[in-house]
C-alpha positions as protocol buffer text, in pm:
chain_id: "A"
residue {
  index: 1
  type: UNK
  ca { x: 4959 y: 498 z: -3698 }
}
residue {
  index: 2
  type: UNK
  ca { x: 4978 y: 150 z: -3484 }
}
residue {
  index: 3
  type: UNK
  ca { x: 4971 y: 350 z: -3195 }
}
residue {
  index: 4
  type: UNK
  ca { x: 4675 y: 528 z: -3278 }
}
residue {
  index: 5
  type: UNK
  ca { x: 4469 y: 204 z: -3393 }
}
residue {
  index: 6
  type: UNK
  ca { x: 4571 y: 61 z: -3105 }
}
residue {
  index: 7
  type: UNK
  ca { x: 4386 y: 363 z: -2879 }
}
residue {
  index: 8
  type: UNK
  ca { x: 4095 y: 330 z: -3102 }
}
residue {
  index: 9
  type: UNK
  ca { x: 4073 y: -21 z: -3033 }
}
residue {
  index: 10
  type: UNK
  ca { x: 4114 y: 32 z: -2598 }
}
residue {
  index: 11
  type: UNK
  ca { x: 3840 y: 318 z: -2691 }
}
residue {
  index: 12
  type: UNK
  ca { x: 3561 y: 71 z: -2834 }
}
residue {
  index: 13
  type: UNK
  ca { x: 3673 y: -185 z: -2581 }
}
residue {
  index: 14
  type: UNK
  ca { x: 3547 y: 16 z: -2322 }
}
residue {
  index: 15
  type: UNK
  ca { x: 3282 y: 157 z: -2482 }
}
residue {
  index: 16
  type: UNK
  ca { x: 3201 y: -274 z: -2516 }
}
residue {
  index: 17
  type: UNK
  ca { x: 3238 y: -277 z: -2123 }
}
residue {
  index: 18
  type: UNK
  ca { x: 2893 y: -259 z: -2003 }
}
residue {
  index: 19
  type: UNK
  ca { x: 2722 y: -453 z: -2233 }
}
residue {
  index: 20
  type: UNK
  ca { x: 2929 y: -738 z: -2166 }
}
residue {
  index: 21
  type: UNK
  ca { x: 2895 y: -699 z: -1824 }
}
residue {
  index: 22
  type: UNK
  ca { x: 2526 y: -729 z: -1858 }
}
residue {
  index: 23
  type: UNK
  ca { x: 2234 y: -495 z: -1721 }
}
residue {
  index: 24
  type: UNK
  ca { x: 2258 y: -242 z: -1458 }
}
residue {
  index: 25
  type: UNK
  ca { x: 2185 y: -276 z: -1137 }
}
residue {
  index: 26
  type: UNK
  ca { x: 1873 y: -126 z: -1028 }
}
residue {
  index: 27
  type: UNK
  ca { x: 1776 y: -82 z: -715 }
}
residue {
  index: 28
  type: UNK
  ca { x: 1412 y: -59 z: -612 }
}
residue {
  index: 29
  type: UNK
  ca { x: 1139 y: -86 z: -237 }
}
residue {
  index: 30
  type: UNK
  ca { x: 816 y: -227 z: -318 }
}
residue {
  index: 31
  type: UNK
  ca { x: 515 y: -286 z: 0 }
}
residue {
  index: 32
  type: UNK
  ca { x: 457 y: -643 z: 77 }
}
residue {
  index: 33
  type: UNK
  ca { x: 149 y: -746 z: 275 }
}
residue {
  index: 34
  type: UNK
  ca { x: 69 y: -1043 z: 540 }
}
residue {
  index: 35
  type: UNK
  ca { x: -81 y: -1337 z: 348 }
}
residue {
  index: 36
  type: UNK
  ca { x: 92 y: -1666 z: 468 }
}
residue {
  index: 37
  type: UNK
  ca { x: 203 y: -1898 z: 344 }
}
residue {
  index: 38
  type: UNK
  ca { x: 283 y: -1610 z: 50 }
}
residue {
  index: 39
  type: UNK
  ca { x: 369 y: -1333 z: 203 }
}
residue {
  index: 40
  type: UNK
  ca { x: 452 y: -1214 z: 569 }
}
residue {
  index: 41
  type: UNK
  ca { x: 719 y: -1003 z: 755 }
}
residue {
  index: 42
  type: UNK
  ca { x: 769 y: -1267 z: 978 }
}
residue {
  index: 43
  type: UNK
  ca { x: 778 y: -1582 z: 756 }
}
residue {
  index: 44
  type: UNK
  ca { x: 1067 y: -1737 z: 665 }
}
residue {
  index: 45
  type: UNK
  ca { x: 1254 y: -1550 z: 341 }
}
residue {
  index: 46
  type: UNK
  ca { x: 896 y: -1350 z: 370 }
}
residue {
  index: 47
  type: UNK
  ca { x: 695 y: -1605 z: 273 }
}
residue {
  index: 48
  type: UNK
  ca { x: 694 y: -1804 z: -68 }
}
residue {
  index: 49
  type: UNK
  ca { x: 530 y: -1538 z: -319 }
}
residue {
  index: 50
  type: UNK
  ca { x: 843 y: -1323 z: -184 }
}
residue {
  index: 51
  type: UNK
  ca { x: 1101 y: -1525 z: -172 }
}
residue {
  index: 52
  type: UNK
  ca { x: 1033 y: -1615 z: -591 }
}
residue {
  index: 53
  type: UNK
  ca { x: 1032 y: -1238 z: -650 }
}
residue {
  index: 54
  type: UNK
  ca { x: 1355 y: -1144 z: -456 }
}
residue {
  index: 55
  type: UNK
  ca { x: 1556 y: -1451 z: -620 }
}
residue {
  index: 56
  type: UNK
  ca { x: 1378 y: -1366 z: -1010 }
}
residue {
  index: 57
  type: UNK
  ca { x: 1481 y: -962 z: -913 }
}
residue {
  index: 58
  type: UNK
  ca { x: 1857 y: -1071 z: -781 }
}
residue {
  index: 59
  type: UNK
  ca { x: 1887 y: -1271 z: -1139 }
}
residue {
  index: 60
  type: UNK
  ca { x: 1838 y: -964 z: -1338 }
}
residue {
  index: 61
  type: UNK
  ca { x: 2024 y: -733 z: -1111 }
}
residue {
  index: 62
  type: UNK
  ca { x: 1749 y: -591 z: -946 }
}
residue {
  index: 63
  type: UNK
  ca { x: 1787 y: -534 z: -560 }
}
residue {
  index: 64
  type: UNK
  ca { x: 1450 y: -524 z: -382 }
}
residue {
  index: 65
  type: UNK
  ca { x: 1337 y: -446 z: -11 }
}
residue {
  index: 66
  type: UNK
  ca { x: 1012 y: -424 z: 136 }
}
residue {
  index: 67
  type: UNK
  ca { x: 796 y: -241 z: 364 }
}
residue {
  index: 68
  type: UNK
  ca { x: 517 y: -418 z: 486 }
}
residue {
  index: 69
  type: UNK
  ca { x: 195 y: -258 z: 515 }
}
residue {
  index: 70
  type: UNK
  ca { x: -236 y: -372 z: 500 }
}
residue {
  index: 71
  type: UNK
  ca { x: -287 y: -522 z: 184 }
}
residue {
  index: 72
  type: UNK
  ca { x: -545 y: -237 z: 84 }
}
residue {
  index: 73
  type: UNK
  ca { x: -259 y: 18 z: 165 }
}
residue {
  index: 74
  type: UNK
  ca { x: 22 y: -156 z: -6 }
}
residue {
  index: 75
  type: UNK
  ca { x: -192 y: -200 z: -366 }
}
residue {
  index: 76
  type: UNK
  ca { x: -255 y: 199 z: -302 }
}
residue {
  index: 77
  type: UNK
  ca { x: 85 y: 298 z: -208 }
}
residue {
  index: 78
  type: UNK
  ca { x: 217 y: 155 z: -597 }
}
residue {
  index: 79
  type: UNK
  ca { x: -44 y: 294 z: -751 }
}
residue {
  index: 80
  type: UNK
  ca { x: 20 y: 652 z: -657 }
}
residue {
  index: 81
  type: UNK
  ca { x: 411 y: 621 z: -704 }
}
residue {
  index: 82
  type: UNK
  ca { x: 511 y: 628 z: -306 }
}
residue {
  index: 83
  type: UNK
  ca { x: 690 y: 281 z: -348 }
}
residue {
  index: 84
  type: UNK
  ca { x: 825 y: 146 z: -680 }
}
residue {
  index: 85
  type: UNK
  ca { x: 607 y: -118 z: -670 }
}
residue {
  index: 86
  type: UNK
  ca { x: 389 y: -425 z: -491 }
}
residue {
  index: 87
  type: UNK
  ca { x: 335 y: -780 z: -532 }
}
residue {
  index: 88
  type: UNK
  ca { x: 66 y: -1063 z: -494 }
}
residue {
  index: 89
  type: UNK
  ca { x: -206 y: -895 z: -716 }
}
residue {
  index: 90
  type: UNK
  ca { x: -392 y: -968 z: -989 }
}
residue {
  index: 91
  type: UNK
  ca { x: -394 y: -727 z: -1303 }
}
residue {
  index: 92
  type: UNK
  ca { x: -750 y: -587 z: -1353 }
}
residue {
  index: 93
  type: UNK
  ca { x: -832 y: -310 z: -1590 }
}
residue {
  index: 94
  type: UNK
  ca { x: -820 y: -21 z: -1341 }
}
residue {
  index: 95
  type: UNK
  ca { x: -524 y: -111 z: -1177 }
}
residue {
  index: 96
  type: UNK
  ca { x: -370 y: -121 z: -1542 }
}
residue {
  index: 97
  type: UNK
  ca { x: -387 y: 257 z: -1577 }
}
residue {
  index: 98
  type: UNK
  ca { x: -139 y: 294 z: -1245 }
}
residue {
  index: 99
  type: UNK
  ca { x: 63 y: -16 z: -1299 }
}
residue {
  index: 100
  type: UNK
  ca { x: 242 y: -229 z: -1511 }
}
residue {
  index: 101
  type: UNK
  ca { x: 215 y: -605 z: -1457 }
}
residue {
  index: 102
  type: UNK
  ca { x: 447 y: -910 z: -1460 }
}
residue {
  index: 103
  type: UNK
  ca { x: 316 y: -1252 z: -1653 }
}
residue {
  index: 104
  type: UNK
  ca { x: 206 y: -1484 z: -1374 }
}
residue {
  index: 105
  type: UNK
  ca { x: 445 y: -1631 z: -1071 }
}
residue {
  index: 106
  type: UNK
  ca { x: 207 y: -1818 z: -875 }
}
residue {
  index: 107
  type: UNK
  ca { x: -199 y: -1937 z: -953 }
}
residue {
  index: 108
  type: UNK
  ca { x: -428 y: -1820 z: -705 }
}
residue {
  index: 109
  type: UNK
  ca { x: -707 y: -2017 z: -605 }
}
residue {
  index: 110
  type: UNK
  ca { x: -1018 y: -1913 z: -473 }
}
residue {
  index: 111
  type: UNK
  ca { x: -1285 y: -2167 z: -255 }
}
residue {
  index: 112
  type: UNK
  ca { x: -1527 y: -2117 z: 3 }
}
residue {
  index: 113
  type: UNK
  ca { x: -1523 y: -2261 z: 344 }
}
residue {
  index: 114
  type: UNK
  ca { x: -1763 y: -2458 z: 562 }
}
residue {
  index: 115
  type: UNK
  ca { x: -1859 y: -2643 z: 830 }
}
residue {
  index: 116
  type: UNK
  ca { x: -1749 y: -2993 z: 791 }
}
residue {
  index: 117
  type: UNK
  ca { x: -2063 y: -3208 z: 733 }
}
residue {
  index: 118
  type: UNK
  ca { x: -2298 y: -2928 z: 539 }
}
residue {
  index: 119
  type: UNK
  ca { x: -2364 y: -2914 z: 180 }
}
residue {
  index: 120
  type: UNK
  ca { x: -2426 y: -2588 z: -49 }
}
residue {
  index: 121
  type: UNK
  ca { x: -2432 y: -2712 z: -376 }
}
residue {
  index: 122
  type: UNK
  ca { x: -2401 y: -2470 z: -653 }
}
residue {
  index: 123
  type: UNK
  ca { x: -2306 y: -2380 z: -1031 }
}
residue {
  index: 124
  type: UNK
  ca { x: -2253 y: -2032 z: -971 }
}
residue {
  index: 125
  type: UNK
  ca { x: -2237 y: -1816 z: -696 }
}
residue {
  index: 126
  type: UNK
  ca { x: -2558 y: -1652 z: -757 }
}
residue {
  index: 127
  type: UNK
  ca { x: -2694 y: -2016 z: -630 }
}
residue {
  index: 128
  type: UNK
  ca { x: -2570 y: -1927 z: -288 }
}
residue {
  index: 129
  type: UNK
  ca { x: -2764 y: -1627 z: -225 }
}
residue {
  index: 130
  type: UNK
  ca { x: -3031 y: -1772 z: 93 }
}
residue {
  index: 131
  type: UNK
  ca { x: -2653 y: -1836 z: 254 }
}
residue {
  index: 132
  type: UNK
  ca { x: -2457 y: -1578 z: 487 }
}
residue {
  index: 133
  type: UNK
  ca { x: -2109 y: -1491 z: 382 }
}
residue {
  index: 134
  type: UNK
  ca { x: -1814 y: -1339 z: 563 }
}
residue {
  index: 135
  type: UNK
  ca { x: -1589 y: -1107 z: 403 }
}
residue {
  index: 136
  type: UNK
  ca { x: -1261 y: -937 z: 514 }
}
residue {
  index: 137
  type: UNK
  ca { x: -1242 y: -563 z: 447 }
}
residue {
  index: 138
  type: UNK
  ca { x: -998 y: -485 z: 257 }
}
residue {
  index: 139
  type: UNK
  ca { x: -996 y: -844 z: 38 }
}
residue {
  index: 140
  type: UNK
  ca { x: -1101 y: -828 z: -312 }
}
residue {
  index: 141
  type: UNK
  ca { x: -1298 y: -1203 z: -437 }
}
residue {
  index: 142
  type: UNK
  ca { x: -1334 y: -1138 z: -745 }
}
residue {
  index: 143
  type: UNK
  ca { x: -1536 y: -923 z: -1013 }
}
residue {
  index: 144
  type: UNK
  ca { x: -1841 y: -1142 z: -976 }
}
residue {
  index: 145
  type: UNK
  ca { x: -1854 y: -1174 z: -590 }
}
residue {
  index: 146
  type: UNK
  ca { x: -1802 y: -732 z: -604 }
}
residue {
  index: 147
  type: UNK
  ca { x: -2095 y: -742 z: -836 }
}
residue {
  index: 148
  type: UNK
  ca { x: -2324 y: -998 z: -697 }
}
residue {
  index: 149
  type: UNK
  ca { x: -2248 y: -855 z: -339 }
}
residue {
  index: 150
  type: UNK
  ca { x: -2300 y: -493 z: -485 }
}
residue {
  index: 151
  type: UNK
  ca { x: -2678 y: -653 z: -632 }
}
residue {
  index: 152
  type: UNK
  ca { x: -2748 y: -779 z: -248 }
}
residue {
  index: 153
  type: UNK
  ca { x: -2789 y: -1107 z: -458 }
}
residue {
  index: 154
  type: UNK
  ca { x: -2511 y: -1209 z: -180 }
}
residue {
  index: 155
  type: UNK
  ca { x: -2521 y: -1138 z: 187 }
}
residue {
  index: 156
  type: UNK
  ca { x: -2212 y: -1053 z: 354 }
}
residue {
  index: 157
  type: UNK
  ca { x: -2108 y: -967 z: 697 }
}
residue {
  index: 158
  type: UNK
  ca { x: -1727 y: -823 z: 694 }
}
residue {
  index: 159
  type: UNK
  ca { x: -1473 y: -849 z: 943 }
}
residue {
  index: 160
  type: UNK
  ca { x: -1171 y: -703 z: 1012 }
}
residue {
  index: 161
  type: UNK
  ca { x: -939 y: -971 z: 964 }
}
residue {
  index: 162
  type: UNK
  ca { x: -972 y: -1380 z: 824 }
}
residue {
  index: 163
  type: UNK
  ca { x: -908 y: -1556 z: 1158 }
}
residue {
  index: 164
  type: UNK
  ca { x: -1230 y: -1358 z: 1254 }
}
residue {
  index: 165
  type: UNK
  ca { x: -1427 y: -1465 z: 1012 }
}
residue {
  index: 166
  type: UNK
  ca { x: -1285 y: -1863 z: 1053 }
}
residue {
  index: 167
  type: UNK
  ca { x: -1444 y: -1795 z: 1426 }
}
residue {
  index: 168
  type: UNK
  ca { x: -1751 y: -1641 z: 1262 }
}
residue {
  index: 169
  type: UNK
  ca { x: -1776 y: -1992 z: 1053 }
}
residue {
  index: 170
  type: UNK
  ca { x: -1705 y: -2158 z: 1369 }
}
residue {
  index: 171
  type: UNK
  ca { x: -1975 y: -2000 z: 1562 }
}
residue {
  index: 172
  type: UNK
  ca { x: -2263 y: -1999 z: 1295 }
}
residue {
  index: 173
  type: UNK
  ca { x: -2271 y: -1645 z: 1298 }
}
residue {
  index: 174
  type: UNK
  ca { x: -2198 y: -1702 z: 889 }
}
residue {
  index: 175
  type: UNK
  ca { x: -2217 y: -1996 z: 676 }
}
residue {
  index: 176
  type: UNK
  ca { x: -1942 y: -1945 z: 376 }
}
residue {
  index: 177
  type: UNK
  ca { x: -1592 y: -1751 z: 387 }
}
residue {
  index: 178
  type: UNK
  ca { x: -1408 y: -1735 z: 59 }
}
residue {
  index: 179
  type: UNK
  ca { x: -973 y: -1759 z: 68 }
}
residue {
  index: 180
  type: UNK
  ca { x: -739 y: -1886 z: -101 }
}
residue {
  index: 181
  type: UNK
  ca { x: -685 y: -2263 z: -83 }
}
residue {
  index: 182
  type: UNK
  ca { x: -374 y: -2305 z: 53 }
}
residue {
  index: 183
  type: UNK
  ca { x: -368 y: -2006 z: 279 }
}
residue {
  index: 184
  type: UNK
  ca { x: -697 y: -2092 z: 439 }
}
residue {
  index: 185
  type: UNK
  ca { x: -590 y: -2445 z: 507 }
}
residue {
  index: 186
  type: UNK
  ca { x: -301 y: -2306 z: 656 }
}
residue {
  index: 187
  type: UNK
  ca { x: -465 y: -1979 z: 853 }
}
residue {
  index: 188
  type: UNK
  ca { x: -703 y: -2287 z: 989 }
}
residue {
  index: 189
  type: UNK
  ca { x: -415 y: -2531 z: 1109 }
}
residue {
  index: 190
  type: UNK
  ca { x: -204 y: -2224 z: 1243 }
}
residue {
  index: 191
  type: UNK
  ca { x: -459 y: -2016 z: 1446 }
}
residue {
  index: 192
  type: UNK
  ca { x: -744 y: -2306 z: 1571 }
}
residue {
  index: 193
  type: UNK
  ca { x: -716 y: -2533 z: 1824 }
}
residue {
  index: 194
  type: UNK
  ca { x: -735 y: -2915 z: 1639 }
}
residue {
  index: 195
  type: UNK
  ca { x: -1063 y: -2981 z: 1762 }
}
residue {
  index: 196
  type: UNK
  ca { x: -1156 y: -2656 z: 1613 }
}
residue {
  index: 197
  type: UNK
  ca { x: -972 y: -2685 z: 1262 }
}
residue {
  index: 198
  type: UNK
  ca { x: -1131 y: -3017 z: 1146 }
}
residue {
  index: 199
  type: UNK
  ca { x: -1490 y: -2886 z: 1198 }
}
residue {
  index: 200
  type: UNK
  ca { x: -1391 y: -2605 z: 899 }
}
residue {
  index: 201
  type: UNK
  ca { x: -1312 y: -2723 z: 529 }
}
residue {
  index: 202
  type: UNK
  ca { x: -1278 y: -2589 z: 207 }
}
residue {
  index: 203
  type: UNK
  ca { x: -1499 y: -2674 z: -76 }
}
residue {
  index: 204
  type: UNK
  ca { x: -1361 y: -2941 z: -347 }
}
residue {
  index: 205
  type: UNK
  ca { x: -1427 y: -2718 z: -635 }
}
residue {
  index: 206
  type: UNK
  ca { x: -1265 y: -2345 z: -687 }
}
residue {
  index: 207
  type: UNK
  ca { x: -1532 y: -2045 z: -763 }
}
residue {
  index: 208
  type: UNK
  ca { x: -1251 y: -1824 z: -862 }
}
residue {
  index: 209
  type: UNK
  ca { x: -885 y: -1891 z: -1038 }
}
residue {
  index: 210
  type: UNK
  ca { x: -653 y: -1572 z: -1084 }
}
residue {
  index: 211
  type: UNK
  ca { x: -263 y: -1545 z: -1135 }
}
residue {
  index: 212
  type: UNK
  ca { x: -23 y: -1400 z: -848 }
}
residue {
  index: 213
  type: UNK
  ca { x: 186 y: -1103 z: -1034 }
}
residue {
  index: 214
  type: UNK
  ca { x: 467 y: -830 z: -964 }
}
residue {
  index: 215
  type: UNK
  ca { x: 285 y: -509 z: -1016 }
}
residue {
  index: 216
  type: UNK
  ca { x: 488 y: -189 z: -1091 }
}
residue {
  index: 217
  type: UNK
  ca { x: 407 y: 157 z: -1053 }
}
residue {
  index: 218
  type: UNK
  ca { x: 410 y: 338 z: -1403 }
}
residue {
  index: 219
  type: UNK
  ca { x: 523 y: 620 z: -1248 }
}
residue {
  index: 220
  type: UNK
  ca { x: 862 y: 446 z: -1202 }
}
residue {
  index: 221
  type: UNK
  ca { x: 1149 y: 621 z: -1497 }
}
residue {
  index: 222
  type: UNK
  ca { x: 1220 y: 235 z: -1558 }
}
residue {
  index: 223
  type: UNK
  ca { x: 911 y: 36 z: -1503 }
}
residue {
  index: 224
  type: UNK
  ca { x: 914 y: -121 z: -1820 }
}
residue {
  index: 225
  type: UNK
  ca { x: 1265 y: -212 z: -1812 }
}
residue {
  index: 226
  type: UNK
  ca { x: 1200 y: -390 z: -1467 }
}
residue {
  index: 227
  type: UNK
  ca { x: 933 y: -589 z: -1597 }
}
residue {
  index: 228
  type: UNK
  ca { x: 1148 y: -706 z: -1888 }
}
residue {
  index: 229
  type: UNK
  ca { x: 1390 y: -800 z: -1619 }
}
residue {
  index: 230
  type: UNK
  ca { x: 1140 y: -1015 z: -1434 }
}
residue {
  index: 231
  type: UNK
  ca { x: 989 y: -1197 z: -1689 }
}
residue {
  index: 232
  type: UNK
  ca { x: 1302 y: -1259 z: -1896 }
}
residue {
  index: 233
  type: UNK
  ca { x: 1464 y: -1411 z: -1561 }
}
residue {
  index: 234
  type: UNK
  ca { x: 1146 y: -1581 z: -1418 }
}
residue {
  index: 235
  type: UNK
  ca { x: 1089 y: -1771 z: -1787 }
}
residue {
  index: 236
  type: UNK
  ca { x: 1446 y: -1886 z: -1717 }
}
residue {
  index: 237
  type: UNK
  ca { x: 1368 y: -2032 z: -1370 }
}
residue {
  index: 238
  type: UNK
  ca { x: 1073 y: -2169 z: -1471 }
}
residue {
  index: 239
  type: UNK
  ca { x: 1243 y: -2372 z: -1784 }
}
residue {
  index: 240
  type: UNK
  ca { x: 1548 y: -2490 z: -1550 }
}
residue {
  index: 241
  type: UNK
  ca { x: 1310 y: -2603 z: -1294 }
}
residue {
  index: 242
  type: UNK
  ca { x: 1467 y: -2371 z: -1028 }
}
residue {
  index: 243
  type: UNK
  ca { x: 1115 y: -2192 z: -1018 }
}
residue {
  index: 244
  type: UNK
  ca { x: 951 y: -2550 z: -868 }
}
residue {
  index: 245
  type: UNK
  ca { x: 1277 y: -2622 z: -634 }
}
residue {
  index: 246
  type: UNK
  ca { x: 1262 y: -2264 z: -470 }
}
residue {
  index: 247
  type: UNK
  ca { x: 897 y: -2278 z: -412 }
}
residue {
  index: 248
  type: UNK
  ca { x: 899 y: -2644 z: -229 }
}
residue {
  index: 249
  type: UNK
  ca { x: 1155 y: -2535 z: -48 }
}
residue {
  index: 250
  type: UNK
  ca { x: 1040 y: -2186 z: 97 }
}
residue {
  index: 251
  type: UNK
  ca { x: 670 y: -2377 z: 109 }
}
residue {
  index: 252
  type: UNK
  ca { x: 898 y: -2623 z: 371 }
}
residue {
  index: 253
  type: UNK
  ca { x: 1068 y: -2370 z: 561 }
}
residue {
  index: 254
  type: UNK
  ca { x: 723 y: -2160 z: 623 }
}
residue {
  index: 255
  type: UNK
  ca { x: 524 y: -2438 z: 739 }
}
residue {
  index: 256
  type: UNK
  ca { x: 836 y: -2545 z: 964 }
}
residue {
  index: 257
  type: UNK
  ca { x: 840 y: -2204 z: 1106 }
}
residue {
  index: 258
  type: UNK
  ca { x: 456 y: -2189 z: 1186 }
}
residue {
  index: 259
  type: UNK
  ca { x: 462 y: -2540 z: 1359 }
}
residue {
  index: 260
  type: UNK
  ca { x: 254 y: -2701 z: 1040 }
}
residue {
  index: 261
  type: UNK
  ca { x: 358 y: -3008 z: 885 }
}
């Protein structure tokens, strides 16, 4: 009889096993995109956005790679299931019915840049319709800007890539180019000569404030499951302070790397 409640007793034991060695691993590839100081193949730890996701992924057992693809291409690739999922995006109701998405890592601001020395004063965007915009293809800048620029209440002139349009601003050829805050600032710094970056600035005042999330394809057998994963570890981070610590210190290494201080 003792040697039989002892078996039992082994038997539940390891039946115990995995759930006090804690979650599975999973292992999963999402597409990444180039958006320094965020994101970038060739950026330190790939950039900060990444660097947050890997570490918040590694926490809950989650190993992640990327591939690294145009930022049109890599939203499209988790939406129809070819990777497991994607990163940097903001949740909107039609990307909803592909993905599932994480509560916010980073904010995501949105300004307009200038000349240094002009003035387009304005409470909303439609205000800025006698002025020329430049757009990337690709970039989304928000529902408003889609619809306003669908109206032709905005004019835009779109170029393949931001450090065109920054030469574009340069050159007069268009008066406003929307980015995000800190990655303008940087793309300006990085890419112009000095002379060059101080005649561009960004606006004081955001048109357009959006959270940064993990995005994962619904298609995925565990997509939920990840997501739990992410948010239960990044709410962790975020409480210890780790969240703030990691981010300074990838922001540090990234600048370091492109020659910004």
């Amino acid at each position: 009889m003792t040697l039989f409640r002892n078996f039992m007793l082994l038997l539940l034991l390891a039946w115990s096993l995995p759930a006090l060695a804690g979650d599975a691993p999973l292992r999963v590839r999402f597409s990444n995109q180039s958006y320094p100081p965020f994101m970038g193949e060739q950026l330190p730890r790939g950039g900060i956005l990444s660097a947050v996701v890997s570490e918040v992924f590694r926490r809950g057992q989650v190993s992640i790679s990327y591939g690294w693809y145009p930022n049109h291409r890599a939203i499209q690739l988790a939406r129809n299931g070819d990777v497991d999922g994607s990163l940097g995006w903001t949740p909107n109701e039609e990307r909803s019915r592909d993905l599932l998405f994480s509560e916010p890592v980073m904010p995501f601001r949105m300004v307009l840049f200038q000349r240094a020395g002009e003035s387009y004063p304005w409470q909303s965007l439609a205000d800025l319709a006698p002025y020329r915009f430049g757009i990337t293809a690709g970039n989304f800048y928000s529902d408003a800007f889609n619809s306003l620029q669908q109206q032709g209440v905005l004019k835009v002139d779109v170029a393949g890539d931001d450090i065109s349009n920054l030469r574009k601003l340069l050159a007069g050829r268009i008066d406003l180019f929307p980015m995000e805050w800190e990655a303008g600032q940087l793309l300006v710094r990085s890419t112009l000569r000095s002379h060059q970056a101080r005649q561009l600035v960004p606006q004081a005042r955001e048109y357009w404030t959006t959270p940064l999330c993990v995005a994962v394809s619904r298609k995925h057998p565990q997509a939920a499951e990840l997501i739990a994963r992410f948010n239960r570890e990044l709410r962790k981070m975020r409480d210890s302070g780790e969240l703030a610590r990691l981010v300074a210190q990838t922001r540090q290494q990234v600048y370091a790397s492109l020659g910004v201080g």
